[in-house]
N, C-alpha and C positions, 0 to 999 in steps of 0.2 A: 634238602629244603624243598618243599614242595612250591607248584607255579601257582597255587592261590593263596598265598601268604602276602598279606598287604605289605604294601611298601613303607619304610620307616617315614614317620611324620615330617624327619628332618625333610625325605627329600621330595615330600609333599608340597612341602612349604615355599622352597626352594625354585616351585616353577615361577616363572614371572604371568604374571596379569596383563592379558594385551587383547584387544580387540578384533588386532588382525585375523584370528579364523572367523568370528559373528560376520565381520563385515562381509567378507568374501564372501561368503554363506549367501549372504541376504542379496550381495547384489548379483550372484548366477543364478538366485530364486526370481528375482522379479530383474531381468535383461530388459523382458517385453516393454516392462514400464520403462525402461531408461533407454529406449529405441524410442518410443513414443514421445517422450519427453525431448529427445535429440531432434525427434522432427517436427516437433514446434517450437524451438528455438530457431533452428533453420527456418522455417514460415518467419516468424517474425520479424529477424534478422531482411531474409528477402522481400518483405511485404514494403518494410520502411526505404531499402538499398529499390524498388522498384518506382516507388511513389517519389523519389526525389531524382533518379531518371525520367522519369517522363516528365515533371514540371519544368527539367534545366534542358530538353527539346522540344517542350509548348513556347512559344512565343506571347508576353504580352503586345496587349494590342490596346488604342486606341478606341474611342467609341466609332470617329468613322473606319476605322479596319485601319488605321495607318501606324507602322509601327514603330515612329520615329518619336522621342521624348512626349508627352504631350500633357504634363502638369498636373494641375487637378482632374481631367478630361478623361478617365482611366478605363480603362476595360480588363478586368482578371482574365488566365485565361481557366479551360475548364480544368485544364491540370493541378493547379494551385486552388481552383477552391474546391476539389474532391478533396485534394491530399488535406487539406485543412478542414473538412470535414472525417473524414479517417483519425485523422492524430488529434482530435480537439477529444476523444474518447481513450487513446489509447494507455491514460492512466489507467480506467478503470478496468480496461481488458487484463493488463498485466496484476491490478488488482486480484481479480476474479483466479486469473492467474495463482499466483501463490494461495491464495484460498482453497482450491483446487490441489494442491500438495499436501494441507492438514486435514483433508476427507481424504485422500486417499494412505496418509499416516494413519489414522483413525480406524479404515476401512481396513485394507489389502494387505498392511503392512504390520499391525499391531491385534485388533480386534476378531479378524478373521483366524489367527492364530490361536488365540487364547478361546474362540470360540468353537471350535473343531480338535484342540485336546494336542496339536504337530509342536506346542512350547516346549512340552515334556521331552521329547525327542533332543532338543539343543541345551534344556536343563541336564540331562544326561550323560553330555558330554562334555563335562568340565565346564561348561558354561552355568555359570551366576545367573539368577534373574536380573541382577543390575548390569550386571554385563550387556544380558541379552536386548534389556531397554537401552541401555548405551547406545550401543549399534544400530537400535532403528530410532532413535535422536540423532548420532553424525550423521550417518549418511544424507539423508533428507536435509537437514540445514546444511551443511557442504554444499550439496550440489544444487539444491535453491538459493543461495549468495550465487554461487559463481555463471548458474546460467542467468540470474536474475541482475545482476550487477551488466554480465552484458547487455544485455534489454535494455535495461535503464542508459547506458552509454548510447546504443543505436538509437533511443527514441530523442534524446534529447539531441545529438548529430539531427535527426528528422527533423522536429521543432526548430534547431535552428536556422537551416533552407530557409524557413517563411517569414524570419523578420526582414524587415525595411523595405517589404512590398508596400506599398501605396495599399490603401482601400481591404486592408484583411479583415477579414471575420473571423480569426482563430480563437480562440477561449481563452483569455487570461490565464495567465500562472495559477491564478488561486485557483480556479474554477477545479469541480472533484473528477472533474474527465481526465484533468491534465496533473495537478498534484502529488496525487498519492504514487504515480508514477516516475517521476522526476529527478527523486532522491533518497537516500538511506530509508525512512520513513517505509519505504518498501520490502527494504533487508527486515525490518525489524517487526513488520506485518505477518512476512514468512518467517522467521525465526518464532514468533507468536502463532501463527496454524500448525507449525511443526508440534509443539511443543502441547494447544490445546487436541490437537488431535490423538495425540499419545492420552492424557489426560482422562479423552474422554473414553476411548479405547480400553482402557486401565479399569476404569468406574463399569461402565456399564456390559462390556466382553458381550457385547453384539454388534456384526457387523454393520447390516442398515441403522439401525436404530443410531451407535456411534457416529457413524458418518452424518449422517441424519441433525444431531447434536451438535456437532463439531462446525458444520455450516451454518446451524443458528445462530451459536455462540460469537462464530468470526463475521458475521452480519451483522449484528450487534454493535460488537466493536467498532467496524468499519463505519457504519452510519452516525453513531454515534461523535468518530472525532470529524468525519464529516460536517456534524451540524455544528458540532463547538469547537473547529479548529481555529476558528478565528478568537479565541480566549484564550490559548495555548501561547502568546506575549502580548505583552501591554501595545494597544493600538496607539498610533501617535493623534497628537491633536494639533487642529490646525483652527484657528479662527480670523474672520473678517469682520468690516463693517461692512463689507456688502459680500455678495455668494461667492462660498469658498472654490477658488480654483483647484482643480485634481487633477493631477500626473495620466499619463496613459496608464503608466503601471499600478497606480492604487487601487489597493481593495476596499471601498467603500463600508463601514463598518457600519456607522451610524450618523446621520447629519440634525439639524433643529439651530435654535435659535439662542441665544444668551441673552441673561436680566442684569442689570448694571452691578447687581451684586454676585454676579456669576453663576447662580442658578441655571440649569440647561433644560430647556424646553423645546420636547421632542417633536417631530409632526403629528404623532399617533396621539398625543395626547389632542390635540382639536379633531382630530377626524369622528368623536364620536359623536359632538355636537354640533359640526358644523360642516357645512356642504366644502366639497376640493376649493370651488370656488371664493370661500372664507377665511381660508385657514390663517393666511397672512395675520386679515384681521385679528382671530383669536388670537396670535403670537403678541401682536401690538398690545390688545386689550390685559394681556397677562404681562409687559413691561419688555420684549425684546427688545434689543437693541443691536445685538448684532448675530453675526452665524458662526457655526463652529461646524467640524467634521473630524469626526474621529476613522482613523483609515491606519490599513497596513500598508506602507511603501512597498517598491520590489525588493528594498534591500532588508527585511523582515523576512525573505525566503527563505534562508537558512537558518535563523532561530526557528521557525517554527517546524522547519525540517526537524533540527535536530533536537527540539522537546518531545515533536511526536513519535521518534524515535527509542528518545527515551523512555517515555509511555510505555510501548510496546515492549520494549526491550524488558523493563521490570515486568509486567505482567508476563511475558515468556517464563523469565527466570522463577516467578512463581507457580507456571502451571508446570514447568517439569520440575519443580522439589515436590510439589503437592504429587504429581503422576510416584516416582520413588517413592512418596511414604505410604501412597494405596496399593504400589505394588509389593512392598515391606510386609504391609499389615494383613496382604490376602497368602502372600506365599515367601513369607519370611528374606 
């Protein structure tokens, strides 16, 4: 029998399907990146474990310098409002963050491949194109969850140091410095860059260019539920006959006036015709009679967590079917 006679189909067939060589492959190719990656988690991790050391050995103090209880009379010290300056952002760092994983999916890890001809090489060996896109889809969302989930645990340990200081200036929950950081909504950001990164990688099999793409795209999105996350659950309504009180934790959604028949009139409707100093009047003149305010409580944090979540999550699940069936339709 000669040594180049193909082997029978049966025991072709017979091998199993498994990931395990792509992945290995992929992650002794790019180490570099997962050193790099290991020591900005480490930064991070020590950035937050630094700044809540040095505020729990600054002392508050008093305005005249005394540091015994002193009521409303307060003085921060400079330890607590840096760190509250540092963390009133560090949603959007981590943000940038996972963004940052779907350009370089995009880039170094998919586009640069298919752009320089080295696919062929791992098509060759027993490896699937689907396979191959497999592999650079786990890996990249595996290890953006698990370095990104820790993040999100050390920042919100951080954030919590600074409640029930007297006189803070931290950002509110809602605010886009602190949010999109906070909770799943972030898993589901990066599982969303992974996913248009490959995508865009797929489509257009150029490096810059893709990457290029892939950061538009996740800008987009970002800014976007940025500006409409507060429609992502029904805001609550509150109304008075005289100005509606609001929690420290409420998100202010939209406030105005109500007509006996419950008509809502907003402020912006008088500001076109009449001066700050009027607006009341217009209110009167059009039938107010009393105030309303439509607001997110604190306890509205995790519905909207987890719709924009969801969001993301479906649109993931769509850009990597769409990536599989461009990569289908280019190389079967």
């Amino acid at each position: 029998m000669s040594t180049l006679t193909r082997p029978k189909a049966e025991a072709v067939a017979t091998v199993p399907v498994t990931l395990r060589g792509p992945v290995r492959v992929l992650l002794r190719l790019h180490r570099k990146a997962l050193w790099a990656a290991g020591v900005l988690l480490v930064l991070g991790i020590g950035s937050v474990v630094a700044l809540r050391v040095w505020m729990a050995s600054a002392k508050e103090l008093c305005s005249d310098g005394d540091m015994t209880p002193c009521g409303g009379d307060y003085l921060p010290s400079y330890a607590r409002t840096s760190s509250e300056l540092f963390l009133s952002d560090g949603g959007t760092v981590l943000l940038l963050l996972a963004g940052l994983i779907g350009v370089f999916v995009a880039g170094p890890l998919i586009a640069r491949e298919l752009e320089s001809g080295t696919f062929r090489l791992a098509w060759a060996q027993s490896v699937s194109p689907a396979q191959w896109l497999a592999a650079r889809l786990a890996v990249p969302a595996a290890l953006a969850v698990i370095g990104l989930t820790v993040l999100i645990a050390v920042y919100r340990w951080g954030l919590w140091a600074l409640r029930g200081y007297p006189h803070s200036h931290l950002t509110p929950w809602y605010a886009s410095g602190i949010f999109p950081g906070t909770g799943p909504a972030l898993l589901g950001f990066a599982l969303l860059a992974v996913a248009v990164g490959a995508l865009c990688a797929v489509l257009v099999r150029r490096t810059l260019l893709s990457m290029s793409l892939t950061a538009l795209v996740l800008g987009v999105v970002a800014l976007g539920l940025g500006k409409r996350r507060y429609e992502l659950w029904p805001a609550a309504f509150r109304q008075s006959a005289d100005h509606v009180q609001l929690s420290p934790g409420d998100w202010d959604i939209e406030m105005g006036r109500l007509t006996e028949s419950g008509q809502k009139l907003y402020w912006q409707d008088c500001t076109a015709d009449y001066s700050m100093w009027d607006i009341e009047d217009c209110m009167r003149e059009r039938g107010a009679v009393a105030h309303f305010a439509e607001v997110h409580p604190a306890s509205h944090y995790w519905p909207l967590q987890l719709v924009e979540t969801g969001i993301l999550l479906a649109l993931a699940a769509l850009a990597v079917f769409a990536a599989f069936r461009v990569l289908r339709r280019l190389h079967g």
